[in-house]
ZADRENDO-294329 format. One line per 2 residues: their letters; for each residue x, y negated, z of N, C-alpha, C. Coordinates in Angstrom, 2 decimals, padded with zeros to 5 digits. Each point is the difference from the previous one (the first is absolute). Layout:
<palos>
a) X:Y:Z:X:Y:Z:X:Y:Z  ... .
</palos>
This chain:
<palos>
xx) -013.83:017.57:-008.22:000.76:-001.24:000.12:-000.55:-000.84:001.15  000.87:-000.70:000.77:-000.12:000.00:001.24:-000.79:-002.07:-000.69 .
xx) -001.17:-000.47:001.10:-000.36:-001.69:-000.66:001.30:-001.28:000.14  000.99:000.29:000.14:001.05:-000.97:000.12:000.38:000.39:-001.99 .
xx) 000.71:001.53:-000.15:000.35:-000.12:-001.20:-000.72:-000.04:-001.20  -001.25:000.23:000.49:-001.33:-000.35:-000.99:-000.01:-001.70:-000.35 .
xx) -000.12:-000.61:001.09:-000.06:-001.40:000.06:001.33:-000.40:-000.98  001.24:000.47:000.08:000.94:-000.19:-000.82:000.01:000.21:-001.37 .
xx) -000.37:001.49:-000.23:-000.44:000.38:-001.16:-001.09:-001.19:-001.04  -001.03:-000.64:000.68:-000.42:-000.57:-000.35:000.35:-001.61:-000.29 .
xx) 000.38:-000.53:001.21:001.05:-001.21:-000.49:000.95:-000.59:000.06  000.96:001.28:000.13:001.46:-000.50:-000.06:000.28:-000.38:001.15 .
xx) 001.31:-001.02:000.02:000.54:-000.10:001.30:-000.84:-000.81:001.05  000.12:000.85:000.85:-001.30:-000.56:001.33:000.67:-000.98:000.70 .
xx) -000.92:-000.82:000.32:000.28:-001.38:000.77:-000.48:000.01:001.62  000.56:-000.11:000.61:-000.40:000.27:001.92:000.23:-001.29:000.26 .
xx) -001.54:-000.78:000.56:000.22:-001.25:000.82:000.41:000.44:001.42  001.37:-001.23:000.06:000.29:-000.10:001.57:-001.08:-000.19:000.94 .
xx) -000.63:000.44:001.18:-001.11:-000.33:001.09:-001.44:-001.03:-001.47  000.51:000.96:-000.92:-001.25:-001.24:-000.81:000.45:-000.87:-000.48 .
xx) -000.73:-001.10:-000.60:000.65:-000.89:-000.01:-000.58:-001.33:000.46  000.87:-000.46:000.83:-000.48:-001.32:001.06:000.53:-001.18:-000.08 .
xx) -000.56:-001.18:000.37:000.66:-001.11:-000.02:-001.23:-001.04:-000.26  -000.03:-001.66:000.31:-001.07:-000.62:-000.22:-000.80:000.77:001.44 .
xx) -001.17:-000.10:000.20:-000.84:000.23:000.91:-000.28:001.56:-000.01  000.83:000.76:-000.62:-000.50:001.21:000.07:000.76:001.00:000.70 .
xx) -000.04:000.45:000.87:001.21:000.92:001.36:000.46:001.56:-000.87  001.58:-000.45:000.50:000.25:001.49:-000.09:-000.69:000.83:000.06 .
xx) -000.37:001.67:-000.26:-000.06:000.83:000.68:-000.91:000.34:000.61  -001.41:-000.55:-000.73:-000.88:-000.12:-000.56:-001.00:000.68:-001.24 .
xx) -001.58:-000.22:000.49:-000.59:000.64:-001.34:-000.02:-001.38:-001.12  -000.30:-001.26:000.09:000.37:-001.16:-000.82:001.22:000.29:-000.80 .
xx) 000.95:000.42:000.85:001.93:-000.03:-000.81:-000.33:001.47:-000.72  -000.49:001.13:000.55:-000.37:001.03:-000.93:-000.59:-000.10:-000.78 .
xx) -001.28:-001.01:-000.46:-000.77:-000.19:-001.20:000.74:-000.76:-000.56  000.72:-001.20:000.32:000.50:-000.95:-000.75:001.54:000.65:-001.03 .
xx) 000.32:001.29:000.73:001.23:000.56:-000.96:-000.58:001.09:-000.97  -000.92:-000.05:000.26:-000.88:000.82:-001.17:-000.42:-000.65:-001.20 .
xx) -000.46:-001.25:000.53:-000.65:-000.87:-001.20:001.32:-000.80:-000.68  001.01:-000.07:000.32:001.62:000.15:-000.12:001.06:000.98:-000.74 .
xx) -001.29:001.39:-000.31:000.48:000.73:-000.75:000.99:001.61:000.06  000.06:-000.85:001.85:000.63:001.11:000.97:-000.66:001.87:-000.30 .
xx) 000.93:000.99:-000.03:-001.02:001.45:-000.06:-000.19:000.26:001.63  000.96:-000.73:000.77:-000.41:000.42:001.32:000.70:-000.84:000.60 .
xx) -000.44:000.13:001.84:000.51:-001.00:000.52:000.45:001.01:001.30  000.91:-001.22:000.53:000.85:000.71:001.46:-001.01:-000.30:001.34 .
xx) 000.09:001.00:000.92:-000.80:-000.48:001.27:000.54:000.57:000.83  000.44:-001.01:001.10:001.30:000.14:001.29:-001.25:000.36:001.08 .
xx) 000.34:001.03:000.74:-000.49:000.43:000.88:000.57:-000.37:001.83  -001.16:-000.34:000.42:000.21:-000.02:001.65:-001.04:000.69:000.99 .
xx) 000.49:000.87:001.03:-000.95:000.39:001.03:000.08:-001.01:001.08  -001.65:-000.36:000.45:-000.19:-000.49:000.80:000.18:000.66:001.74 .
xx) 000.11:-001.03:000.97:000.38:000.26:001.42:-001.31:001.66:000.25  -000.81:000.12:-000.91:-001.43:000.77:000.50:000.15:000.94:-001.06 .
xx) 000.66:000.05:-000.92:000.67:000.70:-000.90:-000.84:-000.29:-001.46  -000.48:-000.96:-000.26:-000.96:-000.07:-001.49:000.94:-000.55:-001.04 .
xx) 000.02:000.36:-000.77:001.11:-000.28:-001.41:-000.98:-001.40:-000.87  001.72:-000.98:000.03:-000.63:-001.03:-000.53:000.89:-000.49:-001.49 .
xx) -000.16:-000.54:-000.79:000.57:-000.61:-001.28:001.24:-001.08:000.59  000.97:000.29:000.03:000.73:-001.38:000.85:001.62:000.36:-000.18 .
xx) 000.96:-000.62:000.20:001.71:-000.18:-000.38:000.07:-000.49:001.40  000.49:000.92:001.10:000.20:000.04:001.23:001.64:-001.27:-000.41 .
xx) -000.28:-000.82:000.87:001.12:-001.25:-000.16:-000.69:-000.90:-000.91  -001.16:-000.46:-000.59:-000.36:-000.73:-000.86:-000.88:-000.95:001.36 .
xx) -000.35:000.25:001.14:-000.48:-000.81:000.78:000.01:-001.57:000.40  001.36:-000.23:-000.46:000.08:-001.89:000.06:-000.59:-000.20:-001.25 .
xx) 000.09:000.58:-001.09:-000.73:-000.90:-000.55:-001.26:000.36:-000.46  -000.22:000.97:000.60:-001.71:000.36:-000.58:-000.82:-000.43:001.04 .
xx) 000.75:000.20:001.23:-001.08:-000.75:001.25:000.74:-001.06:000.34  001.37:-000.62:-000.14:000.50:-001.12:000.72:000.33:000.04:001.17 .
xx) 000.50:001.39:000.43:000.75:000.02:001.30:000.70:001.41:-000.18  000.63:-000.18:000.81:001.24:001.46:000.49:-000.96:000.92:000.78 .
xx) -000.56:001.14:-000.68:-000.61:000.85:001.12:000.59:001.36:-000.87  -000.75:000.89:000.79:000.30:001.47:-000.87:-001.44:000.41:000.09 .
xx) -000.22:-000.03:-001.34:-001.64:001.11:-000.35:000.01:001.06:000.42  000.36:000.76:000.21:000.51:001.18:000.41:-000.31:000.19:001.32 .
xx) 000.13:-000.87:000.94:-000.57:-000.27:001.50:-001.28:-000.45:-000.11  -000.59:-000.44:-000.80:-001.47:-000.26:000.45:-001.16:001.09:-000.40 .
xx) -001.31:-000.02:000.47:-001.01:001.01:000.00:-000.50:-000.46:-001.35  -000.93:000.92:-000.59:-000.57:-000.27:-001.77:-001.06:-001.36:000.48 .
xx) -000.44:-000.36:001.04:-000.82:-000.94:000.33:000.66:-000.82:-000.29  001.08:-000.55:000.68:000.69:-001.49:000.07:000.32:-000.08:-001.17 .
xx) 000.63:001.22:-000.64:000.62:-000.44:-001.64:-001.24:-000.16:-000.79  -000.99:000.00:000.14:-000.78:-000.30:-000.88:-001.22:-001.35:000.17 .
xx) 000.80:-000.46:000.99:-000.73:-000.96:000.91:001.29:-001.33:-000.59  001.14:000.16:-000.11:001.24:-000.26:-000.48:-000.04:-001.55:-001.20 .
xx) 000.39:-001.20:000.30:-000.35:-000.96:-001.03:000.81:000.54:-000.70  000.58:-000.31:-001.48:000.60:000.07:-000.85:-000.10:-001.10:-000.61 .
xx) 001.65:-000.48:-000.82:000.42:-001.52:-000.76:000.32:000.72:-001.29  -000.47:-000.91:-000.70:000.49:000.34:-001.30:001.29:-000.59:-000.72 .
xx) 000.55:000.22:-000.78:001.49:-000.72:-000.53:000.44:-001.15:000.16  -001.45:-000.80:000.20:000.57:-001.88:000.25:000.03:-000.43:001.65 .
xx) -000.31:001.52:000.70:-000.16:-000.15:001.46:-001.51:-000.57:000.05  -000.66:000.19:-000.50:-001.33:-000.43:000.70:-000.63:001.10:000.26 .
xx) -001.59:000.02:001.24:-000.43:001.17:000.57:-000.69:000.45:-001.29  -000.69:000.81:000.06:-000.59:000.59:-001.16:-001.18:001.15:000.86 .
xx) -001.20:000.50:-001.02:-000.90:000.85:000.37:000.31:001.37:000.18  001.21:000.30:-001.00:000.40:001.31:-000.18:000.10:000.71:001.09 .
xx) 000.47:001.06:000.21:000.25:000.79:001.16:000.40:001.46:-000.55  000.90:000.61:001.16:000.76:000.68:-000.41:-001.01:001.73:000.14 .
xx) 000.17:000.43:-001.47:-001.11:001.49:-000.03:000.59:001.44:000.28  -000.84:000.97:000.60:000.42:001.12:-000.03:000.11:000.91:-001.54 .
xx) 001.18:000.89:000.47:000.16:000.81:-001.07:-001.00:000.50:-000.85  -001.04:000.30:001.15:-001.14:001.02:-000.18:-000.84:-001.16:-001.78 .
xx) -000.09:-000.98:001.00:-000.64:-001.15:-000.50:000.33:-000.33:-001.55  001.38:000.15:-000.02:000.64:-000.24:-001.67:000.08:000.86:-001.07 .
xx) 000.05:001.09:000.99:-000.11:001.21:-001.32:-001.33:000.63:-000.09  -001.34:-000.78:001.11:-001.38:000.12:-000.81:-000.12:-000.91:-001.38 .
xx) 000.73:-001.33:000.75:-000.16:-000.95:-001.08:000.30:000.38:-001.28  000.84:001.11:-000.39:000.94:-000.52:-001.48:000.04:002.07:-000.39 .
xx) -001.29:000.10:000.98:-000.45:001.88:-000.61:000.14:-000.32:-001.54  000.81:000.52:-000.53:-000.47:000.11:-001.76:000.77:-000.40:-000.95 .
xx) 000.42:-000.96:001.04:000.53:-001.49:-001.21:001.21:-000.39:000.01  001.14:000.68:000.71:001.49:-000.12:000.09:000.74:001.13:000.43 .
xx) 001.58:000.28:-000.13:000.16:000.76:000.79:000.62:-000.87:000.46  000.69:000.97:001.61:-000.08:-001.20:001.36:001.55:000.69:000.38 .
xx) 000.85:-000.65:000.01:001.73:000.27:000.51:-000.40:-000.45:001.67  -000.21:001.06:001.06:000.35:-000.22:001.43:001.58:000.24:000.40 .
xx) 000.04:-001.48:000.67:001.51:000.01:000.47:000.06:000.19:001.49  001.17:-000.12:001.24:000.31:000.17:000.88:-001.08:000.70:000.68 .
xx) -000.80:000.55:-000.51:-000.69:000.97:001.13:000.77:001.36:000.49  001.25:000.00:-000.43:000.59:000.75:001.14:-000.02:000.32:001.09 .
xx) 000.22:-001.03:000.48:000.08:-000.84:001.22:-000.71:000.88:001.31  -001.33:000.81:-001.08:-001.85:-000.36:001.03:-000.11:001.68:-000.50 .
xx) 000.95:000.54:-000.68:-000.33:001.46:-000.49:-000.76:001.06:000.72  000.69:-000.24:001.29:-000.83:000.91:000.99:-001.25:000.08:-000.12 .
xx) -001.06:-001.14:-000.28:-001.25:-000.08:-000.13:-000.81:-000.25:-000.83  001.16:-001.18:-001.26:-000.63:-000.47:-001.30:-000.44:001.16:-000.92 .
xx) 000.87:000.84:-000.27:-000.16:000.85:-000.83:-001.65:001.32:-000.20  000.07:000.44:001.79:-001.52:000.21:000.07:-001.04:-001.22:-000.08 .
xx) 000.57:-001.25:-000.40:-001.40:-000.88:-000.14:000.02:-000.65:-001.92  001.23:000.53:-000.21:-000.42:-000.27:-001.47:-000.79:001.03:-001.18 .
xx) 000.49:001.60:000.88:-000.93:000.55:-000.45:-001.27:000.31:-000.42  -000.95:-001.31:001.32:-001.40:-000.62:000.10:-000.30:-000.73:-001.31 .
xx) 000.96:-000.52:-000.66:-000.34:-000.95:-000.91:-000.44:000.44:-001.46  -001.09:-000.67:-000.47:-000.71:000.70:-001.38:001.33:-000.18:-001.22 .
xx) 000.54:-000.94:-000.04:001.18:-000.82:-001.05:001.15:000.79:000.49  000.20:000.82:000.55:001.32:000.73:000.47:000.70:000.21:-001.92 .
xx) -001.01:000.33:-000.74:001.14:000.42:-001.25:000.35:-001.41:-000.43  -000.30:-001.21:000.00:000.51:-000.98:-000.37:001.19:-000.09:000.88 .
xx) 000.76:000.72:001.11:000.69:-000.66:000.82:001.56:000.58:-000.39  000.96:-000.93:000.31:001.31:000.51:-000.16:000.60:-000.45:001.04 .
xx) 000.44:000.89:000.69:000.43:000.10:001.32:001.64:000.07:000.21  000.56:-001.22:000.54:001.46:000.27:-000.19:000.84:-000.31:001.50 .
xx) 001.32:000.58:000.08:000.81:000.24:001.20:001.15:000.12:-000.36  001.01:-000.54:001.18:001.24:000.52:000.11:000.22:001.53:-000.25 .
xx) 001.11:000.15:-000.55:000.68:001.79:000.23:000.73:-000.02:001.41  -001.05:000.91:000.62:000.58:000.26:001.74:-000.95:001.83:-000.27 .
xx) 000.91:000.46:000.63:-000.83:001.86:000.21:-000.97:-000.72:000.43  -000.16:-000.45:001.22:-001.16:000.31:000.83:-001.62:-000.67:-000.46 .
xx) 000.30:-001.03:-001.12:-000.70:-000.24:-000.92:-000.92:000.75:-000.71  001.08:000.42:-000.82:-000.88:001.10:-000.94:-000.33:000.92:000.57 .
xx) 000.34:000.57:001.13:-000.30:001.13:000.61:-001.52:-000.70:000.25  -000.19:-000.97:000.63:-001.50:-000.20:000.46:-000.72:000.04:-001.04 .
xx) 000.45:-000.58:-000.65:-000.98:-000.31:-001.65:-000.50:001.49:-000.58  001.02:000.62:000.26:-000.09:001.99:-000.75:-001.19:000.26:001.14 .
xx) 000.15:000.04:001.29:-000.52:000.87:001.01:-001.58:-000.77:000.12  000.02:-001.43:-000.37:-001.76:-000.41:000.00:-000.69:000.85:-001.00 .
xx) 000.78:000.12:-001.37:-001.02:000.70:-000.95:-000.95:-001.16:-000.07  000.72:-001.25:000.00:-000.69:-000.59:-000.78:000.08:-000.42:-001.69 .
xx) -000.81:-000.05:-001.20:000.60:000.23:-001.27:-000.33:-001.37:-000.15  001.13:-000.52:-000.25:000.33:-001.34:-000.61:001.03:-000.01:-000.64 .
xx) -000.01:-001.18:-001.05:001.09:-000.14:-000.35:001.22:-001.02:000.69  001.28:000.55:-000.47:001.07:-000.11:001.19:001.36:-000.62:-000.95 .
xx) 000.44:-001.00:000.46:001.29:-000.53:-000.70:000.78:-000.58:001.17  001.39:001.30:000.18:000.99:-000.66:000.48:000.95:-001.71:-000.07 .
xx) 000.21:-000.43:001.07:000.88:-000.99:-000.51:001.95:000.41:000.15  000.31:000.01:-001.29:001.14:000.46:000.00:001.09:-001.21:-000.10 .
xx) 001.05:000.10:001.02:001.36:-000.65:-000.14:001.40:000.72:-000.47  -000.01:001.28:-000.03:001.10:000.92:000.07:-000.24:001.32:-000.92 .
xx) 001.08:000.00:-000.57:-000.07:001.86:-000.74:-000.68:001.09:001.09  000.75:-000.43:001.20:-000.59:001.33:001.22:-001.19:000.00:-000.10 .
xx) -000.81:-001.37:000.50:-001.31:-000.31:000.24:-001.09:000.49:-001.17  000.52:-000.33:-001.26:-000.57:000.84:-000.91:000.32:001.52:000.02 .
xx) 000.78:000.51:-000.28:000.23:001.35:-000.39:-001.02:000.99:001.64  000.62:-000.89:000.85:-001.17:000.95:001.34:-001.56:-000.37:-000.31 .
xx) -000.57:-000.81:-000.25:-001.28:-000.54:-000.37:-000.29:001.15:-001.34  000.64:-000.01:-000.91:-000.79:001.28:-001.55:000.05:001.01:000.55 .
xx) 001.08:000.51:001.04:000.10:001.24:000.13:-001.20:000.27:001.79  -000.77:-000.95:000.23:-000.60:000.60:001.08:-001.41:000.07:-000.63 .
xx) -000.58:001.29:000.86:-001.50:000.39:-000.88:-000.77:-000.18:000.97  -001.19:-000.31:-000.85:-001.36:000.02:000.74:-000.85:-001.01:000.00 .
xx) 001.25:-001.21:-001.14:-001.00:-001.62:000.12:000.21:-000.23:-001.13  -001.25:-000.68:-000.65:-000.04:-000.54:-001.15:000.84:-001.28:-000.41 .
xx) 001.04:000.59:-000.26:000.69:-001.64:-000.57:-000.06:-000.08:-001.77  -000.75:-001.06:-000.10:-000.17:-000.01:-001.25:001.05:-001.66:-000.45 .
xx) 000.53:-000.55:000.55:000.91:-000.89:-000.12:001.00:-000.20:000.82  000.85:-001.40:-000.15:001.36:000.16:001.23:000.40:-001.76:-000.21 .
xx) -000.26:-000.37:000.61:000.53:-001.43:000.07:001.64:000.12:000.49  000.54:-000.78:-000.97:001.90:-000.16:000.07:-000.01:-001.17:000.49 .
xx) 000.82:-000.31:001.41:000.52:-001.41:000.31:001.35:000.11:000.04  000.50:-001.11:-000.83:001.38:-000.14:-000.35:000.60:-001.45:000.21 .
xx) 001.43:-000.18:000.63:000.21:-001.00:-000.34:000.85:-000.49:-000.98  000.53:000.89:-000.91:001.03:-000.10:-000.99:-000.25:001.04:-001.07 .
xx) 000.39:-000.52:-001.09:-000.07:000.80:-001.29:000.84:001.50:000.31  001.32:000.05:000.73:000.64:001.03:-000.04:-000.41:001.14:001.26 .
xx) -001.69:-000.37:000.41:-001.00:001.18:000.93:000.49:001.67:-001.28  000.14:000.53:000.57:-000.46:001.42:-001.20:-000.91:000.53:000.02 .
xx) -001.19:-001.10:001.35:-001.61:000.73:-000.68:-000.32:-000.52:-001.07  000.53:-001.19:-000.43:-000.31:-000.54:-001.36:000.29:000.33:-000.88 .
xx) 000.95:001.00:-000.09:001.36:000.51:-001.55:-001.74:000.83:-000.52  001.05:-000.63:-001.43:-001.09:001.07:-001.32:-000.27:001.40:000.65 .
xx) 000.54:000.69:000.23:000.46:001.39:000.18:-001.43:000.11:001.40  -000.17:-000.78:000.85:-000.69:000.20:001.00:-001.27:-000.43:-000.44 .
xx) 000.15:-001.25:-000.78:-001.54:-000.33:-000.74:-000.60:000.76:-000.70  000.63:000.70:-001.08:-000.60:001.33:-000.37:-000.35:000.77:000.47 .
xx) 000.73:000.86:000.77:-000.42:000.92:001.34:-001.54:-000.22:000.10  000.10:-001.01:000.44:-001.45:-000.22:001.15:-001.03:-000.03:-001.30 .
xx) 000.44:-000.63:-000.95:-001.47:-000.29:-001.27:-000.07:001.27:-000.32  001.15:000.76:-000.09:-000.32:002.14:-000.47:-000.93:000.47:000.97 .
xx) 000.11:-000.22:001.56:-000.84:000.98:000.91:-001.03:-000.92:000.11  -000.62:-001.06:-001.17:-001.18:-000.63:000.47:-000.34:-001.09:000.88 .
xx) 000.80:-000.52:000.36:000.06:-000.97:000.78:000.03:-001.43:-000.14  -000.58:-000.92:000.88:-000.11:-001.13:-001.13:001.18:-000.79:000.90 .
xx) 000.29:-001.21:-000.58:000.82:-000.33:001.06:000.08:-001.85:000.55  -000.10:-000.30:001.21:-000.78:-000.92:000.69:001.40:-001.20:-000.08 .
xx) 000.16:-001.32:000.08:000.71:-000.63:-000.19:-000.72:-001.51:000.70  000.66:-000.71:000.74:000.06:-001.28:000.55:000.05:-000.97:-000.37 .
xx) -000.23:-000.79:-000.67:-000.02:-001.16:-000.78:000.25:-001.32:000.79  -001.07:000.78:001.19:-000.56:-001.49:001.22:001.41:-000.75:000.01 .
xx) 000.26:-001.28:000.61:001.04:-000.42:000.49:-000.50:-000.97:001.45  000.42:001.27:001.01:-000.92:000.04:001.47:000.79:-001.50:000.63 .
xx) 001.16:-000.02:-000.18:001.43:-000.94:000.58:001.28:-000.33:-001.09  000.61:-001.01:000.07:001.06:000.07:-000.74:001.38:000.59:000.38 .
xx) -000.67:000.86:001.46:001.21:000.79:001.05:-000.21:001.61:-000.63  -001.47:-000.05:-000.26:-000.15:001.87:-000.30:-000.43:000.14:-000.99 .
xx) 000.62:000.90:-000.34:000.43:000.46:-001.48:-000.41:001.51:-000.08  -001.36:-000.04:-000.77:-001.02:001.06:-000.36:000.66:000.67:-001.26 .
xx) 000.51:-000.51:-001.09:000.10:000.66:-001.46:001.65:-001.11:-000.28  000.52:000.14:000.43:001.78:-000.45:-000.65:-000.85:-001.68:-000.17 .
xx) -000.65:-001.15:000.60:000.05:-000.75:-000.75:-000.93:-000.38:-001.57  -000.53:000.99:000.13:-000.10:000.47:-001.61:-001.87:-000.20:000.33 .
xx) -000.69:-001.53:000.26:-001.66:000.11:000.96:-000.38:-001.02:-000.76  -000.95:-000.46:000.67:-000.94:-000.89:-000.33:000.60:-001.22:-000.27 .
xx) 000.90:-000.44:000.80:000.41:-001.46:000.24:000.81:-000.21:-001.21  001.11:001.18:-000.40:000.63:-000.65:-001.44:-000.92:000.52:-000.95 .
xx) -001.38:001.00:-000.15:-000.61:-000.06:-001.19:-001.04:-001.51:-000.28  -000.25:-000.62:000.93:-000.84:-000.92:000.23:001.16:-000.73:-001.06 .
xx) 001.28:-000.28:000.69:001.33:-001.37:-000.36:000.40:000.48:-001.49  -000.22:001.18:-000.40:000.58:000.52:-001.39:-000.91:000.55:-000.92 .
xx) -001.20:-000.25:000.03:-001.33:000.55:-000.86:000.21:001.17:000.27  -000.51:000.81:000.77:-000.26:001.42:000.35:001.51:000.49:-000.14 .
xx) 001.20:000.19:-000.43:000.92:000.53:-000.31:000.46:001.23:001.14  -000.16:-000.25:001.20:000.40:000.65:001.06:-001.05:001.00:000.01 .
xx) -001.49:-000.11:-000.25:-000.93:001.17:-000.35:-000.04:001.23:-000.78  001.12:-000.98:-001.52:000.31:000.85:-000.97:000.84:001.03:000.50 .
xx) 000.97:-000.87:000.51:001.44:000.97:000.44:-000.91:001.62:000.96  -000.73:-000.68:001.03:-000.65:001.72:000.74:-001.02:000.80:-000.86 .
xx) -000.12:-000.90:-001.30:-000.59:001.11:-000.76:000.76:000.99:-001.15  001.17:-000.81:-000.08:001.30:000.83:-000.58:000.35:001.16:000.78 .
xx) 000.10:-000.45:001.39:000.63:000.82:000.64:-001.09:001.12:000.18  -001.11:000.33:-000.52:-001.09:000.75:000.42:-001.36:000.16:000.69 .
xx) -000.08:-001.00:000.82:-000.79:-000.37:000.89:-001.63:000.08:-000.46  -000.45:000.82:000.87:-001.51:000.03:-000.40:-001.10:-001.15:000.48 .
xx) 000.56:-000.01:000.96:-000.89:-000.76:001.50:000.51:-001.41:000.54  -000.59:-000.65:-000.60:000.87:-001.49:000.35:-000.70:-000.93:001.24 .
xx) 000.52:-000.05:001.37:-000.76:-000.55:000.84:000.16:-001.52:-000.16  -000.92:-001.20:000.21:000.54:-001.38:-000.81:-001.26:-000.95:001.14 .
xx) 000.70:-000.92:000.53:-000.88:-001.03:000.41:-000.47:-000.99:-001.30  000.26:000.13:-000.92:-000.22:-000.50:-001.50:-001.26:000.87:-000.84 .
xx) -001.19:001.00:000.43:-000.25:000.87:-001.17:-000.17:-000.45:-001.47  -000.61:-001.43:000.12:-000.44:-000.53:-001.29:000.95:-000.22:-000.78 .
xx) 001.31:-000.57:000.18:000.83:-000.30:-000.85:001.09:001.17:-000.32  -000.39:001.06:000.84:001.22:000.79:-000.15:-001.52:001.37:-001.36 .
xx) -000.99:-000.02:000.13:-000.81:-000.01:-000.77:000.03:-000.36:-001.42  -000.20:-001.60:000.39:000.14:-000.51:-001.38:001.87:000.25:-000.61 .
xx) 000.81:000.14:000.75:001.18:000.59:-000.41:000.02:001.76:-000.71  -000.32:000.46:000.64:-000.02:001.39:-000.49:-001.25:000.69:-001.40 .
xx) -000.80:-001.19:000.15:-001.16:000.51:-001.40:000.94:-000.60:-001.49  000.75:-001.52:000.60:000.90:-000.42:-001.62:000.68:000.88:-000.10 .
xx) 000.73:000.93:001.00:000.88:000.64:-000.57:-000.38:001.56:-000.18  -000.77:-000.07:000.07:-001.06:001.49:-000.84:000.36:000.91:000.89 .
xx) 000.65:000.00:001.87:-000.06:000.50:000.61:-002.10:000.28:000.76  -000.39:-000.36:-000.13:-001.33:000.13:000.76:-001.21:000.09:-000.82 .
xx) -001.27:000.67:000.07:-000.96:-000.56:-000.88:-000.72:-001.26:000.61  -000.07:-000.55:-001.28:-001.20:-001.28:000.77:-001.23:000.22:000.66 .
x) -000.44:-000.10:000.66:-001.04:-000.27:000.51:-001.71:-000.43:-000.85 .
</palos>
């Protein structure tokens, strides 16, 4: 049994903090926002990936720059020096000590003690992938991507063993994703914007819980323009006592990603979805 469905096995439906969880003086995307969604109750947290101008992989949401540094730049153009040389504001706009850490840096931090959802490192495949192999916490890691061939093809041909969860929008996108070999997908995140998706129908939810699979779901509510899970997030479980939480756990959902962990927590232990803690 692969440590994602172990972790399940043991307490039920898993909770994924967005970039951690931040706000008050404490920065996105971050080892602070990673401890603080732990002590929050979180089983794991998300970490957005960026390569630097010199190529060093850093913790960061490429477009988050006005407000993490207070200006329009692209991280992405600068060397690992300057970004780490880099002021950073925290939520009320004031400067702050923090500073923005390498990958390397976060998953020494949290060897042991979480598993770790890496996002957009797509992006950096060419090179990330031989540098995550370096890492001692590699089995804590869940590694996720668009469905594109040329994707998985890299992911098969590193031979690197991680675990791997597609992000699915489409019947195609799934059905080519189960049927390609050579990568560990032990889950599948569904983004939907409407109830009448047919990755959502019973018939497909089963499917995936028969071949083992757990299955990843959006909660966040990133904009009131984009629409991760039908509507169905954080913002009306917050306005309706969890109700919108319930509904993605009707619908099956293993993996609930939530800028909320604590309350969507304390939501899921009343309803004898989770063990307590």
């Amino acid at each position: 049994m692969n440590p994602l469905k172990e972790c399940y096995e043991k307490n039920g439906i898993l909770i994924a903090a967005h970039r951690g969880t931040n706000g008050g003086n404490i920065l996105q995307n971050t080892s602070k926002a990673y401890l603080n969604s732990i002590r929050h109750n979180a089983d794991m947290f998300e970490v957005d990936v960026i390569r630097s101008k010199d190529g060093e992989f850093f913790a960061f949401h490429d477009g988050q720059e006005p407000l993490v540094f207070g200006e329009k730049i692209d991280i992405r153009t600068l060397s690992s020096e300057e970004i780490q040389r880099k002021e950073c504001f925290n939520s009320l706009n004031e400067p702050i000590l923090q500073k923005i850490e390498k990958i390397s840096d976060v998953l020494k931090n949290f060897e042991g003690q979480s598993l770790i959802n890496i996002d957009r490192s797509w992006f950096y495949w060419d090179t990330f992938l031989d540098k995550l192999k370096t890492y001692p916490s590699l089995n804590q890691v869940l590694l996720k991507s668009p469905v594109k061939k040329e994707l998985l093809e890299m992911l098969r041909d590193s031979g690197l063993n991680v675990m791997y969860m597609p992000i699915i929008k489409t019947i195609e996108e799934l059905d080519f994703v189960l049927s390609f070999e050579g990568i560990n997908t032990v889950a599948v995140e569904l983004v939907f914007q409407d109830l009448e998706n047919p990755i959502i129908s019973k018939k497909i939810i089963d499917d995936l819980h028969e071949k083992g699979l757990l299955i990843w779901v959006n909660a966040l509510t990133l904009s009131d323009s984009i629409i991760l899970s039908a509507k169905i997030d954080d913002d009306t479980a917050i306005a309706h006592d969890g109700e919108s939480w319930g509904k993605l756990v009707s619908i099956g959902f293993d993996i609930i990603q939530t800028d909320w962990p604590l309350l969507l927590y304390q939501y899921l232990v009343e309803k004898n979805k989770k063990i307590k803690k």
